[in-house]
Backbone as CSV, one residue per row, in Angstrom:
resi,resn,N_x,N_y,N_z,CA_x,CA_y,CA_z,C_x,C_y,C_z
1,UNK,22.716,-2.646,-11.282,22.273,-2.156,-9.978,20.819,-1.725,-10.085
2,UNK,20.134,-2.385,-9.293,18.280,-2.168,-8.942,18.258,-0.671,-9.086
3,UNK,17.401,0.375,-9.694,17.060,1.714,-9.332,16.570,1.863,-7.983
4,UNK,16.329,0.768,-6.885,15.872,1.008,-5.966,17.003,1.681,-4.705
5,UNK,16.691,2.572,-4.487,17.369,3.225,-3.654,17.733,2.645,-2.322
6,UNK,18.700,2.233,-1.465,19.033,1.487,-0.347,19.388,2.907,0.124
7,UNK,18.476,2.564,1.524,18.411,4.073,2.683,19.753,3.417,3.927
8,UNK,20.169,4.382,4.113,20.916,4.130,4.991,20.629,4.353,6.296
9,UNK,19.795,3.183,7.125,19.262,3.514,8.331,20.278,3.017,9.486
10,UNK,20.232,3.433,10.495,21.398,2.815,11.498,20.474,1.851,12.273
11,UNK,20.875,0.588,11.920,19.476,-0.445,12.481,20.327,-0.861,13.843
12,UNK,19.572,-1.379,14.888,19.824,-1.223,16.421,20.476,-2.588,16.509
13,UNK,20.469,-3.380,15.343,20.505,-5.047,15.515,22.072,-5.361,15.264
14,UNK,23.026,-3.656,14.576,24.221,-4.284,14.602,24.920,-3.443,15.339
15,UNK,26.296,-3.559,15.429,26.987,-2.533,16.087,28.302,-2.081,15.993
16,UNK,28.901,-1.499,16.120,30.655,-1.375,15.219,30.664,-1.275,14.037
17,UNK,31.797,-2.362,14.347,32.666,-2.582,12.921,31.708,-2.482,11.562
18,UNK,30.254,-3.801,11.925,29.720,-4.337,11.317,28.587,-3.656,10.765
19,UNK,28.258,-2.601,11.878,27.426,-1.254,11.456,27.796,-0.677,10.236
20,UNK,29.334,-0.159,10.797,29.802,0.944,9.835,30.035,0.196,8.251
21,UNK,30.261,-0.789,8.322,30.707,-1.653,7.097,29.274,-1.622,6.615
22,UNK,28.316,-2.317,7.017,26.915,-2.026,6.234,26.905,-0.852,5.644
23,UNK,26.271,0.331,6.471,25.922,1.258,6.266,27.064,2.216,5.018
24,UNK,28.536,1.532,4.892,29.583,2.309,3.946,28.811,1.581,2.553
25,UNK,28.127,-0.123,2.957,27.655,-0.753,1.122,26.605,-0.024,0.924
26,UNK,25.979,0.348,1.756,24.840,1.039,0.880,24.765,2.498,0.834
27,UNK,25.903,3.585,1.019,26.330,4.836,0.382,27.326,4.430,-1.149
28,UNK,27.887,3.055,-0.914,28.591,2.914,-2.233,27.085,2.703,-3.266
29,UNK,26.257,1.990,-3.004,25.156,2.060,-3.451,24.464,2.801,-4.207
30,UNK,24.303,4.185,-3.211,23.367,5.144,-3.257,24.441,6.369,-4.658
31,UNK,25.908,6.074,-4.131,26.608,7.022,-4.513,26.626,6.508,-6.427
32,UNK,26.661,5.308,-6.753,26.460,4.455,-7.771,25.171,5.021,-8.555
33,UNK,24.225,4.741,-8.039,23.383,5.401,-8.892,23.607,6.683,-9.091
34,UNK,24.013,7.656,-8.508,24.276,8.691,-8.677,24.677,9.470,-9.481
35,UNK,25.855,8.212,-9.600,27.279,8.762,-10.602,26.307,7.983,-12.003
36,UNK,25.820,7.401,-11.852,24.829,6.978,-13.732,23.540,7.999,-13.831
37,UNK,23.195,8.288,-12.768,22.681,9.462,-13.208,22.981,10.700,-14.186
38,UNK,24.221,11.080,-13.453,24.881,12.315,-14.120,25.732,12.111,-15.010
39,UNK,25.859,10.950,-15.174,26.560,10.348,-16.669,25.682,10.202,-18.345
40,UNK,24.663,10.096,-17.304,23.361,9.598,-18.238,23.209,11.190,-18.479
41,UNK,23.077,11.913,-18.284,22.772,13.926,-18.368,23.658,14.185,-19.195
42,UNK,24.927,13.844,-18.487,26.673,14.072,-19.192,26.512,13.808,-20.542
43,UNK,25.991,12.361,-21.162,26.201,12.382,-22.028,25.072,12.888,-22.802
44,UNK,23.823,13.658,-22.958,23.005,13.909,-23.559,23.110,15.415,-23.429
45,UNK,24.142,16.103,-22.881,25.206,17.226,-23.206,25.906,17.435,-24.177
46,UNK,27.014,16.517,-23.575,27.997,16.255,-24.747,27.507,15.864,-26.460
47,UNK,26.312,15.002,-26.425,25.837,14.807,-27.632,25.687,16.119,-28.319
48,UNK,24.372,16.924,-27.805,24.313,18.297,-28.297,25.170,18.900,-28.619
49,UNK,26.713,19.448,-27.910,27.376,19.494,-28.600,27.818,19.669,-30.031
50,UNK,28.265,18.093,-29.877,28.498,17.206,-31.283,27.374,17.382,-32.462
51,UNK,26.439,17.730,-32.265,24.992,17.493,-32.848,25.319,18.815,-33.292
52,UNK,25.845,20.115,-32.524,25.995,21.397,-33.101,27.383,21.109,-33.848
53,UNK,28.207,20.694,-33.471,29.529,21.288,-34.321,28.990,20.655,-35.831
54,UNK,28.643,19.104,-35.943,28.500,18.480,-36.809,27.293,19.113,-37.838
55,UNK,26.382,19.787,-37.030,25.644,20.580,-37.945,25.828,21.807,-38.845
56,UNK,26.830,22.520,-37.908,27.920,23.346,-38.496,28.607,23.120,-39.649
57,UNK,29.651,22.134,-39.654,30.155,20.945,-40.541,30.102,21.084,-41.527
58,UNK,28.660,20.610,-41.833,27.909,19.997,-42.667,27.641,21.108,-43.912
59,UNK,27.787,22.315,-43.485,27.056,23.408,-44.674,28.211,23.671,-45.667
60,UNK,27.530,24.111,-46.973,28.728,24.636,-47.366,29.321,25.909,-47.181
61,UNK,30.538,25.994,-47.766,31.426,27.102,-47.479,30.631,28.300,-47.499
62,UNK,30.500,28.914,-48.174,29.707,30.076,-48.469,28.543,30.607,-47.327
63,UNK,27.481,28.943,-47.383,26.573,28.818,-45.764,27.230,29.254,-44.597
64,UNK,28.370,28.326,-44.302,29.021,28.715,-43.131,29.250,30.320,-42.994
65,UNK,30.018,31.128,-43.855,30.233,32.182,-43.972,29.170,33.672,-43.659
66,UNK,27.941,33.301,-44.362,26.983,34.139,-43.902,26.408,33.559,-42.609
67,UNK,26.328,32.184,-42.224,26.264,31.745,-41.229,26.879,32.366,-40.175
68,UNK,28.030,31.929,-40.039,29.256,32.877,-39.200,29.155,34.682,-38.762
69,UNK,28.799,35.096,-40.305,28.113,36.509,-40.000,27.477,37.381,-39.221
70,UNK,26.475,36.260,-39.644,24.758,36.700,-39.234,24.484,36.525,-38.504
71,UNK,24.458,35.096,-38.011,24.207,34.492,-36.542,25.037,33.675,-35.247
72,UNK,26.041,34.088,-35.790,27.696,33.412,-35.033,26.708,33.474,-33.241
73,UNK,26.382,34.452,-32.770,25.937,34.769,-31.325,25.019,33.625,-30.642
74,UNK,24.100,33.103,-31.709,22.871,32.291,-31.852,23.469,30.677,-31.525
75,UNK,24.208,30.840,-32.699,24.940,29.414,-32.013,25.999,28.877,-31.383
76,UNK,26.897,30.326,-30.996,27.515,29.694,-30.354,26.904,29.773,-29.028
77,UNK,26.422,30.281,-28.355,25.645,30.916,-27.253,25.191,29.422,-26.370
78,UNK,24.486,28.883,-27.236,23.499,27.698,-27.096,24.941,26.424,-26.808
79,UNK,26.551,26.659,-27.634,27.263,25.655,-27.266,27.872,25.921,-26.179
80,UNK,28.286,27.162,-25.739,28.560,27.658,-24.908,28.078,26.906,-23.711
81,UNK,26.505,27.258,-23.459,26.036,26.950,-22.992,25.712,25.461,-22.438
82,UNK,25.768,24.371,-23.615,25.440,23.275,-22.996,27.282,22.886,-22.382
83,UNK,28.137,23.314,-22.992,29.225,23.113,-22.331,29.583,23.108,-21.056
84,UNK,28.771,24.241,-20.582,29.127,24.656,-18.927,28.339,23.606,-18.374
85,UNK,27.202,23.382,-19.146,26.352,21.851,-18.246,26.678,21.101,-18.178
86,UNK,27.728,20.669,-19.341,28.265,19.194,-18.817,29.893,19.726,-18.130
87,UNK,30.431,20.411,-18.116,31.092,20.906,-17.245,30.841,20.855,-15.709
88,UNK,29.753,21.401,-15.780,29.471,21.266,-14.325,28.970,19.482,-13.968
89,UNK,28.208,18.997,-14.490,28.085,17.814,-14.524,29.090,16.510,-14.067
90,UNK,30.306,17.200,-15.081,31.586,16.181,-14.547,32.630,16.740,-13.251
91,UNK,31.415,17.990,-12.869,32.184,18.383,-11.495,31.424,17.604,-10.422
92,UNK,29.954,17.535,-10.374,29.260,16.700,-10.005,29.871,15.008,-9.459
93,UNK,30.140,14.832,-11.011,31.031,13.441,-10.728,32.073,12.853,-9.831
94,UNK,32.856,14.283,-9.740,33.897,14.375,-9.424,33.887,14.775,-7.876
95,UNK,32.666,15.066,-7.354,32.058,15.166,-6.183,31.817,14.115,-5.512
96,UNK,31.408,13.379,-6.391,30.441,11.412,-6.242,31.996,10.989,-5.810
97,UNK,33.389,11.241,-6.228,34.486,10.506,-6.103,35.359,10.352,-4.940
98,UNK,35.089,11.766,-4.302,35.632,12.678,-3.370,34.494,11.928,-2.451
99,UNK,33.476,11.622,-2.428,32.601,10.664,-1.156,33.015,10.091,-1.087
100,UNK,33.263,8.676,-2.370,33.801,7.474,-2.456,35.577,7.597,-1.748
101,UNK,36.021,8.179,-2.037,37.586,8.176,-1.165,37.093,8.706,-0.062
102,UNK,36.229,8.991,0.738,35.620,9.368,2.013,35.397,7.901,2.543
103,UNK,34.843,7.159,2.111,33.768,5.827,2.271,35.651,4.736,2.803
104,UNK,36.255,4.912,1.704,37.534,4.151,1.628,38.170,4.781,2.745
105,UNK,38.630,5.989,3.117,39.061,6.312,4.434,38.141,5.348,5.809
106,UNK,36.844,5.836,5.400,36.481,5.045,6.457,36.379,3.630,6.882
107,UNK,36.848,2.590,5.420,36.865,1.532,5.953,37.831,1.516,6.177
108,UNK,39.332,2.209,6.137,40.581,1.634,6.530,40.389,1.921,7.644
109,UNK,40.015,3.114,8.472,39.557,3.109,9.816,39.298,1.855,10.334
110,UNK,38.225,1.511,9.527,37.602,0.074,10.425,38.608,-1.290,10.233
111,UNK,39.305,-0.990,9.395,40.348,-2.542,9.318,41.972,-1.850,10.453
112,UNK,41.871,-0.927,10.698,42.633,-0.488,11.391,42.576,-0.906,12.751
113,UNK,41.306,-0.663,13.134,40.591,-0.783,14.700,40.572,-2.210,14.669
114,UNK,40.556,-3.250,13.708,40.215,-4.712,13.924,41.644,-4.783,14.325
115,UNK,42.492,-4.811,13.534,44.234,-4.859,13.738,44.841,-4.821,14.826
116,UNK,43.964,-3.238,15.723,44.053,-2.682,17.221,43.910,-4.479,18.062
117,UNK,42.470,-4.156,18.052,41.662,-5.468,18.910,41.675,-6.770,18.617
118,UNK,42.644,-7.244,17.092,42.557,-8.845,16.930,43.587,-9.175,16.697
119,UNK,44.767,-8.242,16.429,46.454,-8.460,15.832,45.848,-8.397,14.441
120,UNK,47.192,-8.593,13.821,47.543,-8.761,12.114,46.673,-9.705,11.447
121,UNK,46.189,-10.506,11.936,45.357,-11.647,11.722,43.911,-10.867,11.287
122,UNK,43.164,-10.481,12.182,41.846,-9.729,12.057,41.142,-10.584,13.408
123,UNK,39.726,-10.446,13.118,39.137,-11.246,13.858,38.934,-12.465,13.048
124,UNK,38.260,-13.734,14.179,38.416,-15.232,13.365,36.538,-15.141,13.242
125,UNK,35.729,-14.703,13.594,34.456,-15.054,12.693,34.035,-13.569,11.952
126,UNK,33.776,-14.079,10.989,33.167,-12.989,9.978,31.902,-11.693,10.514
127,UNK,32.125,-10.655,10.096,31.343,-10.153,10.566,29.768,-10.234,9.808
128,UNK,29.720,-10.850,8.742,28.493,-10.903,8.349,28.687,-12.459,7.885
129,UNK,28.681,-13.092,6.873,28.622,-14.295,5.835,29.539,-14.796,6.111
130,UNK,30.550,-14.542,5.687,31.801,-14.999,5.288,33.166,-14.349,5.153
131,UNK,32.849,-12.825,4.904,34.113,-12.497,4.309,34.631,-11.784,5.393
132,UNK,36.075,-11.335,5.257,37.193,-10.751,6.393,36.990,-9.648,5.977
133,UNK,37.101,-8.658,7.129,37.276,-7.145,7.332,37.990,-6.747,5.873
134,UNK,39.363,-7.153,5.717,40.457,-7.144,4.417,39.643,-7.140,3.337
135,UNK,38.372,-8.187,3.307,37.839,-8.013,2.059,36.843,-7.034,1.497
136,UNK,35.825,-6.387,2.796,35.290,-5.471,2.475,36.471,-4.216,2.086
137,UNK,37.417,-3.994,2.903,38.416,-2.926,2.042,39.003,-2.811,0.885
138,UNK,39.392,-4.503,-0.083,39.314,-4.707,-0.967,38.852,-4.728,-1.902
139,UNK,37.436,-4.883,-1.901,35.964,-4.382,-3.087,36.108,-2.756,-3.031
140,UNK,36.195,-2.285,-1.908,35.803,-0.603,-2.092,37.123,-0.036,-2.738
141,UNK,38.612,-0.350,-2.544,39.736,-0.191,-3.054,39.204,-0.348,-5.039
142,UNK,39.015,-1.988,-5.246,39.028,-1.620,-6.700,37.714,-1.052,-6.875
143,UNK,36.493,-0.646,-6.351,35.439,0.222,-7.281,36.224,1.568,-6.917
144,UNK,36.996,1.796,-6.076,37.422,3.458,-5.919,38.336,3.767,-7.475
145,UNK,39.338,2.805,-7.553,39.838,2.843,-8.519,39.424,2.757,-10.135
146,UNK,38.088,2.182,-10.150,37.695,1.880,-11.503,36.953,3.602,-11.408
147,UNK,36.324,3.977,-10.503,35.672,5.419,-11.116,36.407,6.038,-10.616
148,UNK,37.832,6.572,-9.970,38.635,7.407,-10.475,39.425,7.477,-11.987
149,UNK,39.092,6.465,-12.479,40.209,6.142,-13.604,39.086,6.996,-14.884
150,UNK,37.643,6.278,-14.694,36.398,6.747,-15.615,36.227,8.260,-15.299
151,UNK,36.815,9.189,-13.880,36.481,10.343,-13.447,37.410,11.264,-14.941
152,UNK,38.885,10.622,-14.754,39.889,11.058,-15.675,39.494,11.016,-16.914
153,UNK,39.053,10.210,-17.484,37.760,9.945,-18.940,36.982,10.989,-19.347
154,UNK,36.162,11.562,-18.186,35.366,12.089,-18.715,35.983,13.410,-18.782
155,UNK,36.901,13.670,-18.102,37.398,15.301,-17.486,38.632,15.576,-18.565
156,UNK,38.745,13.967,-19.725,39.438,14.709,-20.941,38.787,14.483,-21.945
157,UNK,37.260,13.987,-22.152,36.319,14.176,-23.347,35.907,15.280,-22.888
158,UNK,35.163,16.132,-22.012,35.412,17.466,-21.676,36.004,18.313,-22.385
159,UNK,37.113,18.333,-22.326,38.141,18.921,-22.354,38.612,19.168,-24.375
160,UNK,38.652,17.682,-24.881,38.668,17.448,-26.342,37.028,17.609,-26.949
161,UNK,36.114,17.208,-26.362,34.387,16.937,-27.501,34.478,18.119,-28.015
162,UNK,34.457,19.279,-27.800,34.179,20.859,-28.446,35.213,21.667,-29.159
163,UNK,36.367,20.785,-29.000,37.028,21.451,-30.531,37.949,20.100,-31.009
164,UNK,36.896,18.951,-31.495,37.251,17.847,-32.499,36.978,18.365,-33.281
165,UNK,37.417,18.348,-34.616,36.774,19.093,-36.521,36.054,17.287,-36.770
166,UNK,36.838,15.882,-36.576,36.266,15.232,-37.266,35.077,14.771,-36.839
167,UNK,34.130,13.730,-37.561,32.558,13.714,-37.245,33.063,12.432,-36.057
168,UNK,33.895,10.801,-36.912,33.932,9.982,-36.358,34.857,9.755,-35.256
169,UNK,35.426,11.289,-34.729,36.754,10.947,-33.689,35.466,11.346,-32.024
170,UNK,34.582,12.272,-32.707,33.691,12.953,-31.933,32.705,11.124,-31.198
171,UNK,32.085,10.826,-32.428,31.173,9.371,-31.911,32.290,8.559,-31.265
172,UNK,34.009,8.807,-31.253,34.392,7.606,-30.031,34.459,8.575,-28.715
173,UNK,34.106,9.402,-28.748,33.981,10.248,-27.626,32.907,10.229,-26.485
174,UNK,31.943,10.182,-27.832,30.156,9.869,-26.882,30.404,8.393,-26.605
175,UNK,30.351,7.299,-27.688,30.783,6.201,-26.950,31.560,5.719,-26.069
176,UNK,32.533,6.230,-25.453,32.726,6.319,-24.321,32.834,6.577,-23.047
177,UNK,32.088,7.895,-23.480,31.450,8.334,-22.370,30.464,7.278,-22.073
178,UNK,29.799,7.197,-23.007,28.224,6.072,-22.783,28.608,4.900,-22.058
179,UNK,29.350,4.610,-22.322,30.308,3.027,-22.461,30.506,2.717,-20.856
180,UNK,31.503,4.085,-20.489,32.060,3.726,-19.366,33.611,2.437,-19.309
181,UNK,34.289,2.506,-20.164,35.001,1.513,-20.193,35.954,1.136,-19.188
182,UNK,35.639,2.364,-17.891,36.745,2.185,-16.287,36.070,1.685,-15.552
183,UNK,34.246,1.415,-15.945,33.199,0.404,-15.078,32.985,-0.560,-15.572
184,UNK,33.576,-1.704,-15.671,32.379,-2.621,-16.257,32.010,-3.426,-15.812
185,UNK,31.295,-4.382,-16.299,30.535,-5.474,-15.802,31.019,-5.803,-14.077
186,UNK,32.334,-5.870,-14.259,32.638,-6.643,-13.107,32.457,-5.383,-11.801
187,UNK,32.223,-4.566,-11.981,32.603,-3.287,-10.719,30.849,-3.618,-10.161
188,UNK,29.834,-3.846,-11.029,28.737,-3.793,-11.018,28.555,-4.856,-10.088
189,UNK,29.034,-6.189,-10.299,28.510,-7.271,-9.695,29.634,-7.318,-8.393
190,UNK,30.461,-6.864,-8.192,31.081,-6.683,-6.937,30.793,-5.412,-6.167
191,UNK,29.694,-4.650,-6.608,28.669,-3.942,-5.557,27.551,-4.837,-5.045
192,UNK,27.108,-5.505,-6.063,26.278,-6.670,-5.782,26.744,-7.689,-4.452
193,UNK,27.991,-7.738,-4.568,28.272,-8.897,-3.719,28.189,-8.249,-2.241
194,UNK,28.821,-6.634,-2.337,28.964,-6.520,-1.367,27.604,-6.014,-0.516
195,UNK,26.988,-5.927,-1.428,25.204,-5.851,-0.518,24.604,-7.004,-0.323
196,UNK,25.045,-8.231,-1.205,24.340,-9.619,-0.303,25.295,-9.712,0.686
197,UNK,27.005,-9.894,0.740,27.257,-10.189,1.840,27.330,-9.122,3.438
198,UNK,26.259,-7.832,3.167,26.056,-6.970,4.286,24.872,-7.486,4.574
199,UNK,23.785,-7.879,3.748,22.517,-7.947,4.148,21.184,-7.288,3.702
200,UNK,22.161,-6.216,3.034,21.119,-5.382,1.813,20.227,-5.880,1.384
201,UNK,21.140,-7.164,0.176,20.016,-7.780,-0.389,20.006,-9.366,0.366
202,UNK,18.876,-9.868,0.089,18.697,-11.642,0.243,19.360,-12.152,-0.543
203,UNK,20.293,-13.497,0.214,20.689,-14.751,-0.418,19.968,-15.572,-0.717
């Protein structure tokens, strides 16, 4: 997805159905970058973290001990701390999700109202290119589902990154956060589609 931001203007040239369906691809859009934004933060949280426990780790016994002593306040303070950031971070996310099932309410609205005015069928010409009302509800159905599934991901590396003991259970943690393995490739290029076939982008 382009870093370029798609504004959501209400242009005079469409109207309805075909309005609201535009204007829902490019909040899925806007909401997209969003959510890699704060993923991209998320995980340079969570690293720190890891970067502290593992530094911890690392000393010997004895270190740890006067460690623990002396300056227990110092560091935990600082994990404490980045914790609540990515805490809050994957509340953030979890904000981005709660739009997106907003966006999906509203297109069933709009495949609802076609149903009203065309029967079970829909209408017979497309409202933009090619595709049926059914199908714009269909793209937003599976991206709703691929980042609720990645929402659950992150809200149990959360939950496990800050009290793993091992070094390498911790790196499948960041890597997946990084990863994203409830987005991939394909969620990306079926945002794509659905901004050439609104008009977003040029065919």
């Amino acid at each position: 997805v382009d870093e370029v931001r798609i504004t959501n203007r209400k242009s005079a040239a469409i109207t309805g159905s075909a309005r609201k369906i535009k204007d829902n691809a490019a909040d899925w859009h806007n909401m997209m970058l969003r959510w890699d934004r704060l993923n991209e933060d998320g995980f340079m949280a969570a690293a720190s973290i890891v970067n502290m426990r593992r530094s911890c780790s690392e000393r010997s016994a004895a270190a740890q001990q006067f460690f623990i002593a002396s300056t227990l306040f110092l560091t935990t303070a600082p994990c404490v701390k980045t914790s609540c950031v990515t805490s809050f971070l994957v509340s953030r996310q979890a904000a981005v999700v709660t739009k997106m099932d907003r966006l999906m309410t509203s297109q069933r609205g709009v495949e609802d109202l076609e149903a009203f005015q065309f029967g079970a069928e829909g209408r017979k010409t497309p409202l933009f290119h090619s595709w049926s009302t059914r199908e714009f509800g269909e793209i937003s159905q599976v991206l709703l589902d691929s980042f609720r599934r990645e929402l659950l991901l992150k809200q149990t590396i959360l939950q496990e990154v800050a009290h793993t003991v091992t070094s390498d259970l911790c790196m499948v943690f960041l890597s997946g956060w990084l990863h994203q393995p409830f987005i991939p490739t394909q969620s990306r290029l079926r945002l794509e589609a659905l901004l050439l076939e609104t008009g977003h982008r040029p065919l």
